[in-house]
N, C-alpha and C positions, 0 to 999 in steps of 0.2 A: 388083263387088259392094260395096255398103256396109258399112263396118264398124260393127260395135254396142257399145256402150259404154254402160254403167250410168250413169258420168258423165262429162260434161265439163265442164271449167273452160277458162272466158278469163280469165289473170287476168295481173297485171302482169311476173310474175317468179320463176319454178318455178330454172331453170338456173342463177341468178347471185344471191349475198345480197347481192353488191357496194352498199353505200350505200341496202339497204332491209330493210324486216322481214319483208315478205311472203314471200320463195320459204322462210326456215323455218318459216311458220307452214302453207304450205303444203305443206312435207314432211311435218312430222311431220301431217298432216291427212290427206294423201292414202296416206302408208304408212296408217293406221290403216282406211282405208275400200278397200286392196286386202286387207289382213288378214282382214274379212268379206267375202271373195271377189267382191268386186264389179271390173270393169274400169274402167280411170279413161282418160282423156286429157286433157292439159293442152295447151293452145295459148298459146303468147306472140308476143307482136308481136317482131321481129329489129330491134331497137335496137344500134348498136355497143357501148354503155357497159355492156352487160351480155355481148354477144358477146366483148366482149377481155375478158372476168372472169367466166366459166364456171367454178363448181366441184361444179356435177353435172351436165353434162350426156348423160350415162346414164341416168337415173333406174331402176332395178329393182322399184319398187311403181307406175308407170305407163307409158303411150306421151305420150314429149313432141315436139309440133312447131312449127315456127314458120310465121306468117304479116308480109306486108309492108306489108299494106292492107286494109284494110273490106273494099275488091273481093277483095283476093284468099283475105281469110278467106271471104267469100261462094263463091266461083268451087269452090275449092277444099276446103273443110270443111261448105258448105251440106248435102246428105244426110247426113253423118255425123251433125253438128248434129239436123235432123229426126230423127235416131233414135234419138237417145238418150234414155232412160228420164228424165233430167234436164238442165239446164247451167245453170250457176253462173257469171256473171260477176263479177268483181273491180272492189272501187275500185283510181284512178288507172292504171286502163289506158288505154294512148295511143288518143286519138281516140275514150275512153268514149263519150258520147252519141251519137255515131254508130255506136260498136258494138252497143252496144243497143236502138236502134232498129233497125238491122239484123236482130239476132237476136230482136227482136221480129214482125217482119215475116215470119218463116220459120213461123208455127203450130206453135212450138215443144210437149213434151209438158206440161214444165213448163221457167220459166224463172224461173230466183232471182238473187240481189243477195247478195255477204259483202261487208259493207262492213267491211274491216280499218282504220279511219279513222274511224269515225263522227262521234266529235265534231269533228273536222275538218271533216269533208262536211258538217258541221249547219251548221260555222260558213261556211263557204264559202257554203253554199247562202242563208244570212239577207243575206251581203253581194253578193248575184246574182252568185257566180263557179261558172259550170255547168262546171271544170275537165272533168270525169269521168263525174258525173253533172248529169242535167237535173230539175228537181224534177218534172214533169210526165209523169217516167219512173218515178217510183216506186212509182204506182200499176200500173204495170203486170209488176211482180215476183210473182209467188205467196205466195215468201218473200222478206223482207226479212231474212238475216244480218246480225246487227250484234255486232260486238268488244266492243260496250259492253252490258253490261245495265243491270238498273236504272230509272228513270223514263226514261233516252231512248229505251224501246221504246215506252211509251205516248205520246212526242212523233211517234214515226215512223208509227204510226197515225190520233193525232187531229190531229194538226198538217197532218201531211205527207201523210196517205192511202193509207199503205201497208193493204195488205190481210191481213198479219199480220205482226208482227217479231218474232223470236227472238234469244235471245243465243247466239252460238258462238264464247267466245273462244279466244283463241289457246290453245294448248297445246305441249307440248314430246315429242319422241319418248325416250321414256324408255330402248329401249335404246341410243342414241347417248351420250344425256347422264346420264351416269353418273360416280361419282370413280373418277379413276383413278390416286390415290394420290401425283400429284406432290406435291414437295415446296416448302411455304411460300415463295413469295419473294418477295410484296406483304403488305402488311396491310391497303388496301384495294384494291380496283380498280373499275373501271369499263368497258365493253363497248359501245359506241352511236355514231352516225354525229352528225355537228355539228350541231345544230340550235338557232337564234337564242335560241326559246326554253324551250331544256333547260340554256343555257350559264350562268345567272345562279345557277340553283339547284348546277350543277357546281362551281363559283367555289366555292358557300357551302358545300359539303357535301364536297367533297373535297379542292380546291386549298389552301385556307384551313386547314384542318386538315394539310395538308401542310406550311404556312407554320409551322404552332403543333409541329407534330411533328418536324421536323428529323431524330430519329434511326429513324423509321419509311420503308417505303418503298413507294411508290403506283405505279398502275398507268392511262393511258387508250389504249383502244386503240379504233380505227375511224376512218374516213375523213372528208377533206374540213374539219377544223378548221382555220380560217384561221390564215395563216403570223405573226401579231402576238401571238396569244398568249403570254403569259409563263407558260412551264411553271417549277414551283420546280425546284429542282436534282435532289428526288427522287422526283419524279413521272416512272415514264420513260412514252414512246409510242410505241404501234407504231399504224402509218398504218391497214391491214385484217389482220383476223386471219378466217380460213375455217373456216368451221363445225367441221370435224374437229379443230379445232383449241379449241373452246370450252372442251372439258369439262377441257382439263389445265390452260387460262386459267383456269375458275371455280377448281380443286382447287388452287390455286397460291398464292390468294388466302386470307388470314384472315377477310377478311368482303369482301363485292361491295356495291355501289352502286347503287342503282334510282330514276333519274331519270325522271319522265314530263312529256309536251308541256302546256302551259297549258291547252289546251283540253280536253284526259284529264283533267285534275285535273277542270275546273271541271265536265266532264259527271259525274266519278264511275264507278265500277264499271269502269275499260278497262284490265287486268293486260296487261302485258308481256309479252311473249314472254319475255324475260331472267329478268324475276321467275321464271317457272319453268324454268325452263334450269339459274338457279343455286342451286335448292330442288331439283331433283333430282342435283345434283354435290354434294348437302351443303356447301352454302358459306353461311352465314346473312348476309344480304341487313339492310342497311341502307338505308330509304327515305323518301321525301320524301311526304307526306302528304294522300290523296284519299279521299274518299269511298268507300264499300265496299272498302276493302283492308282494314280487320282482318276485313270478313263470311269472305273468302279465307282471309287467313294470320292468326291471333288477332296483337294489337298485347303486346309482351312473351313469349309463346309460339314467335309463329314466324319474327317477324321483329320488329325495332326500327326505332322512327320516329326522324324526325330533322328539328326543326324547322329546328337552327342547326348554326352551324360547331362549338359548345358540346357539341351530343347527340354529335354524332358524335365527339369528341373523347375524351368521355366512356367512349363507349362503346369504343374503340381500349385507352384506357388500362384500364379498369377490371373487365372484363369475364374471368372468369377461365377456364380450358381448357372445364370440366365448361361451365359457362354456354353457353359460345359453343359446344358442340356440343350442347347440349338443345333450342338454337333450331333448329340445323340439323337433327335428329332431326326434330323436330316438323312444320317446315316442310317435309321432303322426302316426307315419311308422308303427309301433305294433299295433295301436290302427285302423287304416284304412283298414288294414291286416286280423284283427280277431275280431273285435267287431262292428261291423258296425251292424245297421238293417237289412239289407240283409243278413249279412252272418248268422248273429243270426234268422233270418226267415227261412233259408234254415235247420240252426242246427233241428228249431221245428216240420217246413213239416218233414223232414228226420226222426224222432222220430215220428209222428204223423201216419206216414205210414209203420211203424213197429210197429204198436200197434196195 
């Protein structure tokens, strides 16, 4: 007998956060959308680099399984597939374009796109790299999810030919990330995986300021930073830190660091996962500067910008108890309000069921 499921998702990486953002934006997404009682299933492709670095793989707000192959997600999840009320495919899943073409083929009920990547995918797609997705697959989404709001949903329509695109950005599961009262041992840090270019603004915005502070002490922690790096003396690193472990990271910290990719800045509108991970752990977020983040977090309210090694420096030194916890008020209040799993669950049924 087929199983039924309200949704399923293909998507890159439910079980393992090891070296990406997807499996928490898809936690706290998918607890939020079993919370309105709906049945979820999550299918991931069985990659080694996330099989040796499982840290849910239980899941308690879905059924998670794995597939090997196209064929054998066909072979094997095809009728479950067909009957489901909806399915949601992920950017950067292995052997995208032929997985969607695949689950295009099956007369699905409805069949959507979260692109957790957009401006990436945009940029990809202008320089013909069909990584994931194929641009001549877009039109055949229902919905086009996109991380990014903003004018790139009007490019995803008139450009690209999507048939409607919505924004559903990330969000954070509010009862995981919460403070939990540790105590001070960074005055900044930072949380994120190596990336070519996140590293230059990292340079400017923390290590530098590391350089100028000598009696302060830093924090980067996440995978895969090449072994040539010059970390200052008190900047320490930890290589992966696992999600259960985030919230006593942010609560640790006097202020976190929110670095985003080149291509996020220049599309605009694409919040972090992080930014609210560490808006709701009360840690006030210092960050690097894009389009629509003060629409988000007000710019002096909820969070501080930070062009140079300068701002941030500034703000380390200057910045007094009362101050630095009026930003973390503010921003945690916004961030409890409109970004949570649940309300972002509620955003996608509510979309799902006008489609």
């Amino acid at each position: 007998m087929t199983e039924h499921f309200d949704l399923v998702v293909v998507g890159l990486s439910l079980s393992s956060s090891w070296g990406n953002g997807h499996a928490t934006t898809f936690r706290a997404l998918l607890r939020g959308v079993a919370a309105e009682g709906k049945r979820v299933l999550f299918l991931e492709r069985d990659v080694p680099w996330y099989a040796n670095n499982r840290d849910l793989p239980d899941p308690d707000f879905c059924e998670l399984a794995y597939f090997s192959s196209v064929e054998d997600l066909l072979q094997r999840y095809g009728p479950t597939l067909q009957a489901a009320c909806a399915v949601v495919v992920g950017s950067y899943v292995p052997e995208g374009v032929a997985v969607i073409d695949a689950l295009a083929s099956l007369g699905l009920a409805r069949l959507c796109f979260y692109d957790i990547d957009t401006p990436v995918t945009l940029a990809k797609l202008e320089r013909g790299d069909e990584e994931y997705l194929a641009r001549r697959q877009i039109a055949l989404f229902d919905i086009y999810f996109s991380f990014s709001g903003g004018p790139v949903l009007g490019r995803l329509e008139q450009q690209y030919g999507a048939r409607r695109a919505a924004a559903l950005y990330c969000s954070v599961d509010s009862e995981r990330y919460q403070p939990t009262g540790a105590a001070k041992r960074w005055d900044l840090g930072y949380l994120g995986t190596y990336s070519p270019d996140r590293q230059p603004t990292l340079e400017r915005l923390l290590l530098e300021p590391a350089r100028q502070l000598p009696e302060l002490r830093f924090v980067v922690a996440g995978p895969q930073y090449p072994a040539e790096i010059e970390w200052p003396a008190n900047v320490e690193r930890i290589e992966h830190l696992p999600p259960a472990e985030h919230p006593d990271f942010y609560s640790a910290q006097r202020f976190t660091l929110n670095v985003t990719r080149a291509d996020m800045i220049a599309a605009g509108w694409s919040p972090s996962v992080r930014l609210f991970e560490a808006a709701a752990c009360h840690t006030p977020i210092i960050s690097d500067i894009w389009p629509g983040l003060t629409e988000l977090l007000p710019a002096g309210e909820a969070i501080i910008l930070a062009q140079d090694s300068g701002d941030v420096v500034d703000a380390l030194r200057s910045l007094a108890e009362g101050e630095r916890n009026a930003i973390a008020d503010r921003a945690q209040a916004v961030v409890l309000a409109e970004h949570t799993g649940k309300a972002r669950a509620r955003e996608l049924l509510k979309a799902l069921a006008a489609s």
